[in-house]
C-alpha positions in Angstrom: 92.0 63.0 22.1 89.9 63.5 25.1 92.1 65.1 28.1 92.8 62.5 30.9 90.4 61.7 33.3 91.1 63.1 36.8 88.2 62.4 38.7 89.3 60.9 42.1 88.4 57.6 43.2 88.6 56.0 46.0 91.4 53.6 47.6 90.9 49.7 46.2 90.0 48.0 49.7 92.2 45.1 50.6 90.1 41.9 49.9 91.9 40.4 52.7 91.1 42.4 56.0 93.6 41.8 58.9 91.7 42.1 62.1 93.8 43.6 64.8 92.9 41.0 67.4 94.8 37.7 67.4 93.7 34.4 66.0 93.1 33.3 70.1 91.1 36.2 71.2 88.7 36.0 68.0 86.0 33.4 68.5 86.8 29.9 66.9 83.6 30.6 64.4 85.7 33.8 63.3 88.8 32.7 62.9 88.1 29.9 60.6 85.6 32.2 58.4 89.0 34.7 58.4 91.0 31.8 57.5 89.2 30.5 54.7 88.5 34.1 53.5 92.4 33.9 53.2 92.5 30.7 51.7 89.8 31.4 49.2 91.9 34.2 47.4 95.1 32.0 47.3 93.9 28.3 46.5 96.9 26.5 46.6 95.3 23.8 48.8 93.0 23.2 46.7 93.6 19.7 45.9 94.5 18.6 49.2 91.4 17.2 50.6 87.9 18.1 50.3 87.6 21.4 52.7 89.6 23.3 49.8 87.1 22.8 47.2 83.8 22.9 49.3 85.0 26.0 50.5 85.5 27.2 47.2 81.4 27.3 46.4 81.2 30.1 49.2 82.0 33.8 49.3 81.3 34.2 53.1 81.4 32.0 56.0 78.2 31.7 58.6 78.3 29.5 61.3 76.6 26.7 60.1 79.0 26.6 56.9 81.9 26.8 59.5 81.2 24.0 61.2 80.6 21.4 58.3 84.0 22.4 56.5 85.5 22.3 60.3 84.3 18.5 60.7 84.9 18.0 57.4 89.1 18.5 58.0 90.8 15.6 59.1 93.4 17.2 60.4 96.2 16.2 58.4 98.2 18.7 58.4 99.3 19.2 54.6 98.1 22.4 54.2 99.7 24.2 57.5 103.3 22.8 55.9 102.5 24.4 52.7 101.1 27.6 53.2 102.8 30.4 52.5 101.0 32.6 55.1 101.6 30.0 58.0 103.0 31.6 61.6 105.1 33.5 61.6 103.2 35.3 58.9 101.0 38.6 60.0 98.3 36.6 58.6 98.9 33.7 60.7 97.0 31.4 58.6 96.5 27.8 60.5 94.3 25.9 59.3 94.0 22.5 61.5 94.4 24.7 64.4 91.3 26.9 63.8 88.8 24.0 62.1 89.9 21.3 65.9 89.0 25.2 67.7 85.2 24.7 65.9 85.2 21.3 65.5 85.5 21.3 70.0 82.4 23.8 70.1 80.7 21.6 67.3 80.7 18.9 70.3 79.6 20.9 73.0 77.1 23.2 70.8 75.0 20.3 69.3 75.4 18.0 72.1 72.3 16.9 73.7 72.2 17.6 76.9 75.1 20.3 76.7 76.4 20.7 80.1 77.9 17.2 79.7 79.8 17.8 76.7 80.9 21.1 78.3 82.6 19.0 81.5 83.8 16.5 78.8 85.8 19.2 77.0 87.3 21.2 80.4 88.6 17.6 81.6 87.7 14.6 79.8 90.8 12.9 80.6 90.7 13.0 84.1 85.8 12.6 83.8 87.1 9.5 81.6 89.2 8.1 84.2 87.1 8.9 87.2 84.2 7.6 85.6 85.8 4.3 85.0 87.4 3.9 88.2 84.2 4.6 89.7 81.8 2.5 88.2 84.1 -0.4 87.9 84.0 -0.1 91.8 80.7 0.4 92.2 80.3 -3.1 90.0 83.0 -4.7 92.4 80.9 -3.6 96.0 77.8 -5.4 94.5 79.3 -8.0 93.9 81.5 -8.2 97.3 78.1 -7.5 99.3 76.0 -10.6 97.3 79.1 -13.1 97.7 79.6 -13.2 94.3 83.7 -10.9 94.1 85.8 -13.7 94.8 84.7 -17.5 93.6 86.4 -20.3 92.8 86.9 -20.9 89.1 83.8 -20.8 87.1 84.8 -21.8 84.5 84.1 -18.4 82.3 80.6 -18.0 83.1 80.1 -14.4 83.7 76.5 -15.0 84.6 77.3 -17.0 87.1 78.8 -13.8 89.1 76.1 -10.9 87.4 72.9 -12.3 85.7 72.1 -12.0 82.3 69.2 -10.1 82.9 70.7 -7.8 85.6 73.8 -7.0 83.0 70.8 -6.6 80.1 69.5 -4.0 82.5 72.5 -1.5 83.8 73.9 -1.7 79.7 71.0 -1.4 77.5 69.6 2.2 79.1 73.2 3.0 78.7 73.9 2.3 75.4 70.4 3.8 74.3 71.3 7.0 76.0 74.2 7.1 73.8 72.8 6.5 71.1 70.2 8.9 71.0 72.4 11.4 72.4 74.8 10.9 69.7 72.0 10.8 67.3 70.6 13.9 68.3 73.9 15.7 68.0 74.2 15.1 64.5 70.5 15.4 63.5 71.2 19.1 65.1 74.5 19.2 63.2 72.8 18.3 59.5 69.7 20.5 60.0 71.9 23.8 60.6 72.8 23.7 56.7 70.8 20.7 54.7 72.8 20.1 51.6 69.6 18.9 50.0 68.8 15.2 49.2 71.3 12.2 48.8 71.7 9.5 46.6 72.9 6.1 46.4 75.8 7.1 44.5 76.6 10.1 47.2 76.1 7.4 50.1 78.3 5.4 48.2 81.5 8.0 48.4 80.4 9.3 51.7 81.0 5.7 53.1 83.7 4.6 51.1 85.4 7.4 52.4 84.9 7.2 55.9 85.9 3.7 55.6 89.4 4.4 53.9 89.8 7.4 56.2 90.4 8.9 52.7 91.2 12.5 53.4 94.3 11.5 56.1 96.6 10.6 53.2 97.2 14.6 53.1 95.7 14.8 49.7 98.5 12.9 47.6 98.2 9.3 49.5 102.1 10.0 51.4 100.1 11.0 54.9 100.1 13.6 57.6 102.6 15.5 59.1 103.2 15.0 63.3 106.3 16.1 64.8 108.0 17.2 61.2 107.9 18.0 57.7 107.9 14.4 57.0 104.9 12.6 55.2 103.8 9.2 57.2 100.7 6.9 56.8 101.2 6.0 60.6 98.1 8.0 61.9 96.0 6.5 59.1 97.1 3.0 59.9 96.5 3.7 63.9 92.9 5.5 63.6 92.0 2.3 60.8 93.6 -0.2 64.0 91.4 1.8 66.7 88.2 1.7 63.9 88.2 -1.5 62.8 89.4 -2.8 66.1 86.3 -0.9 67.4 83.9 -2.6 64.8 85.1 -5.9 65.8 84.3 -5.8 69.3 81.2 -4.6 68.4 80.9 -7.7 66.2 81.4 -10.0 68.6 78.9 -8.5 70.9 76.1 -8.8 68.2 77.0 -12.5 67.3 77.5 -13.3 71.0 73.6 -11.8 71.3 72.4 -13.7 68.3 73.7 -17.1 69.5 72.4 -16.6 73.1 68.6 -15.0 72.0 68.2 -16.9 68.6 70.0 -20.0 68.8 70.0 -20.8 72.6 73.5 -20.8 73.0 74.4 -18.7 76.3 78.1 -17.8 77.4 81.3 -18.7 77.6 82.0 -19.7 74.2 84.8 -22.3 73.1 88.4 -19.5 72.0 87.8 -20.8 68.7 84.2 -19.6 68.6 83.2 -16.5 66.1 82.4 -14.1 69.2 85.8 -15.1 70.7 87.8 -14.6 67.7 85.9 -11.3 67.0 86.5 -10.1 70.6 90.3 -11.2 70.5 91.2 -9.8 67.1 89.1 -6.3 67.7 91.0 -5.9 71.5 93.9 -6.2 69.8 93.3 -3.9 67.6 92.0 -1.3 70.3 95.5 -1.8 72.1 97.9 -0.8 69.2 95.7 1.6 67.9 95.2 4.1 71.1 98.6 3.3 71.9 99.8 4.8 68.6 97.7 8.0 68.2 98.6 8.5 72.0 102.0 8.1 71.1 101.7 10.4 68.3 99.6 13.2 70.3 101.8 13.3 72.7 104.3 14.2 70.1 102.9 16.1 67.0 103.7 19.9 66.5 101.2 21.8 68.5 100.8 24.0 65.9 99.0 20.9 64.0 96.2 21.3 66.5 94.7 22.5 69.6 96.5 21.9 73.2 94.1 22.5 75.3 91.6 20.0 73.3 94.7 16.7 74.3 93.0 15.7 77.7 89.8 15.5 75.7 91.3 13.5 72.8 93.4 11.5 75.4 90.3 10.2 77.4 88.8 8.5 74.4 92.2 7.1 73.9 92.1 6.2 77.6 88.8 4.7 77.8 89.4 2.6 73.9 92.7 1.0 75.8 91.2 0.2 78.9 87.8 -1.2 78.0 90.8 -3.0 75.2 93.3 -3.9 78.0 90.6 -4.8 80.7 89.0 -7.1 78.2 91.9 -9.5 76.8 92.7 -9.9 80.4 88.9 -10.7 81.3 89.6 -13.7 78.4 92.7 -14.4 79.7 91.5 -15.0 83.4 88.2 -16.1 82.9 89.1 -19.3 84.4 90.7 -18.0 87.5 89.4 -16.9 90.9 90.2 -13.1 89.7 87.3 -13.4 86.7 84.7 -11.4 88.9 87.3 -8.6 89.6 88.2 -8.6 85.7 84.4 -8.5 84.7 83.8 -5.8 87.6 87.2 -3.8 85.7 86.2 -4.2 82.3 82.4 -3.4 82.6 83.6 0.0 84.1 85.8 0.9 81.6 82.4 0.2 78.4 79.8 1.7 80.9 82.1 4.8 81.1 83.1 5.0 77.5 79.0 4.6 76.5 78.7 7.6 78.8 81.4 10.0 77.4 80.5 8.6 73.5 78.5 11.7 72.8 80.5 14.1 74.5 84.1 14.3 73.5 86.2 12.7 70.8 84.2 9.8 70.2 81.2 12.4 68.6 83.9 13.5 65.8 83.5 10.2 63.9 79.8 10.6 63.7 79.6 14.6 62.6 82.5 13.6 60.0 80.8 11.0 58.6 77.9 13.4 58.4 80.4 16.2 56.5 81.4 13.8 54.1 78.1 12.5 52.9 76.8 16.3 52.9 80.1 17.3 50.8 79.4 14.0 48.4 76.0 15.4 48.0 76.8 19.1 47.5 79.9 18.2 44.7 77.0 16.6 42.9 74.8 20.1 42.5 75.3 22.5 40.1 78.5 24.6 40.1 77.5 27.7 41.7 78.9 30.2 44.7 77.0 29.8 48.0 76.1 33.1 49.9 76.0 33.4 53.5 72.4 34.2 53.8 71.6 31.7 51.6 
C-alpha cells in the first residue's frame, strides 16, 4: 500500500468572493454581476421568471449581459422574499434592488442625447411637472394674444381655437423626436449583445409576453410582493390598466387621423363615435392605472427597489394622469367657454410626456420588450454556457 500522499496543496478558493465594499458603494454594473454570481451557485429562483434561467447560460457577467438580464426583471419581487441570503445576510443578496440600479443607467447610458436622460433621472418628477406647466402656459399666452383663450361655446371644435395645421406642426416634430430617440436607445441597447436572429415563433413569445405582462405574476401566477409577504396581482392589473389604457388613446388618435385625412371627416366627433369611445375608455384607464402604481410606490418595501429612482418613476405616473385627467375634462367641457383653457392644459401635459418618453420610465417598456424577444431567441439556441468575452 503506497504511503499517504502529503504533498501540500493549496486552500480551495471560495467560489463566492465577498467584496469588502458595500452593495451601494460598488457600481450598479458590479453589483448585479456579484449578485448573480451568488445566485448562479444557489438556483433556487430558478423558476421564477426568466432572468434565473438566462442567467444560468453565463459563467461571468460583462456589462452588456448585465443590462439585458437587468431589463429583463420585472421587478416582482419573488425572489428578494425567498432568498436565503437576502439583508440582513453578509451577502446581502437583492436582487430587484441591484437589476432597477442598472436598469436607471440602462436609460441614461443608451439614451440619445444623454444629458436629457441624465436631468430626467436627478428630477423627473419635478422636469415632468415643470415641463407641463410650462408648455401648457405657453399654449394658453398664444392663444390669449390671437383672441382665441376665452370664446363662447364652440361647440367642440378645437380647430376653431388652434388650427389643424398649426397643431399638425408643434406635435409631429415632437412625436418624431420621440420616436427616434426612443428608437435609438434600444437599437443601442440590442447591438451591445445581439442574441442572433429571431423567428416568428420567438416574436410570437416575446410579444405574447409583453402583452400579458407575463413575468409580474412572480413566477407561479399569485403576483408580486409591495409592502409585505403577501402575493397580489394588483400591480399586474394596474401596469395592464395604464398599458392598455395607453394603447387606446393612442387608438383613438389614429382613427381620429384616418377619418379626418382619408374620409373627410374633421373634428368634433358625435360621444358615440369610435375616436370618442376609444379616447373615453383609454383615459379611463390612464386614471386608475397611475393612480394605482402611485399608490403602490408610495407604499412598497424599499428594499423591493430603488428610492432614489421614485421621482423618476412618479413623473411618468404624473404626466400618464394628467395628460388622462386633463383629457376627460377637455371632453367634458368641450362645449363650454373653458374648452380653449382645457385644450391649452391637456396639450401641455402630451407635449411634455412626448418629451420625457425616452428619458425616464416610459424607455423601460421599450428596452423590456427588447429583453424578452432577445431571451425568446436565446432559449431557442443550443444549450451551452456563455463566456464573458464571448
Amino acid at each position: 500500500m503506497p504511503p499517504p500522499d502529503t504533498t501540500p496543496r493549496p486552500a480551495l478558493r471560495r467560489v463566492i468572493p465577498i467584496a469588502s465594499a458595500t452593495p451601494a458603494q460598488r457600481s450598479p454594473v458590479d453589483e448585479v454581476a456579484r449578485v448573480l454570481q451568488i445566485c448562479n451557485a444557489c438556483r433556487y429562483c430558478e423558476g421564477f421568471c426568466a432572468v434565473f434561467p438566462a442567467m444560468a447560460r453565463r459563467l461571468e457577467f460583462p456589462a452588456a449581459d448585465v443590462h439585458y438580464l437587468a431589463n429583463l426583471c420585472h421587478q416582482c419581487g419573488a425572489c428578494l422574499h425567498a432568498c436565503q441570503y437576502a439583508p440582513p445576510h453578509e451577502f446581502a443578496v437583492n436582487v430587484p434592488r441591484a437589476m432597477a440600479r442598472v436598469r436607471a443607467t440602462t436609460y441614461a447610458d443608451f439614451a440619445w442625447p444623454a444629458p436629457a436622460a441624465r436631468l430626467y433621472r436627478r428630477a423627473g418628477l419635478t422636469v415632468a411637472l415643470a415641463l407641463a406647466a410650462s408648455l401648457a402656459l405657453f399654449i394658453a399666452l398664444v392663444l390669449a394674444l390671437t383672441g382665441g383663450l376665452w370664446h363662447a361655446p364652440l361647440a367642440g371644435n378645437f380647430y376653431a381655437v388652434l388650427p389643424h395645421g398649426l397643431m399638425v406642426w408643434l406635435f409631429a416634430p415632437v412625436f418624431g423626436w420621440a420616436l427616434l430617440a426612443l428608437g435609438l436607445g434600444v437599437a443601442r441597447f440590442w447591438r451591445l449583445a445581439p442574441p442572433g436572429a429571431s423567428s416568428a415563433d420567438a416574436l410570437g413569445e416575446a410579444v405574447s409576453n409583453a402583452l400579458q405582462l407575463k413575468y409580474l405574476d412572480g413566477g407561479h401566477g399569485q403576483g408580486c410582493h409591495d409592502e409585505d409577504d403577501r402575493f397580489t396581482l394588483r400591480r399586474r392589473r394596474f401596469h395592464h390598466a395604464t398599458f392598455y389604457g395607453f394603447m387606446a388613446c393612442f387608438a383613438a388618435t389614429v382613427v381620429a387621423t384616418g377619418y379626418h385625412y382619408l374620409l373627410g371627416w374633421p373634428a368634433p366627433y358625435p360621444v358615440t363615435s369610435l375616436p370618442v369611445l376609444l379616447g373615453t375608455a383609454g383615459g379611463l384607464g390612464l386614471l386608475v392605472g397611475p393612480a394605482g402604481l402611485a399608490w403602490l410606490n408610495l407604499r412598497r418595501d424599499p428594499q423591493q427597489g430603488e428610492p432614489s429612482q421614485r421621482p423618476m418613476d412618479l413623473g411618468l405616473i404624473a404626466l400618464l394622469f394628467g395628460t388622462s385627467a386633463t383629457g376627460l375634462a377637455l371632453l367634458a367641457g368641450r362645449d363650454t367657454g373653458a374648452m380653449a383653457l382645457l385644450l391649452a392644459l391637456h396639450l401641455g401635459c402630451v407635449m411634455a410626456l412626448f418629451i420625457t418618453m425616452p428619458y425616464g420610465k416610459f424607455a423601460h417598456g421599450a428596452y423590456r420588450a427588447a429583453a424578452l424577444l432577445k431571451w425568446a431567441i436565446e432559449r431557442r439556441l443550443p444549450s451551452r454556457l456563455r463566456l464573458g468575452s464571448e
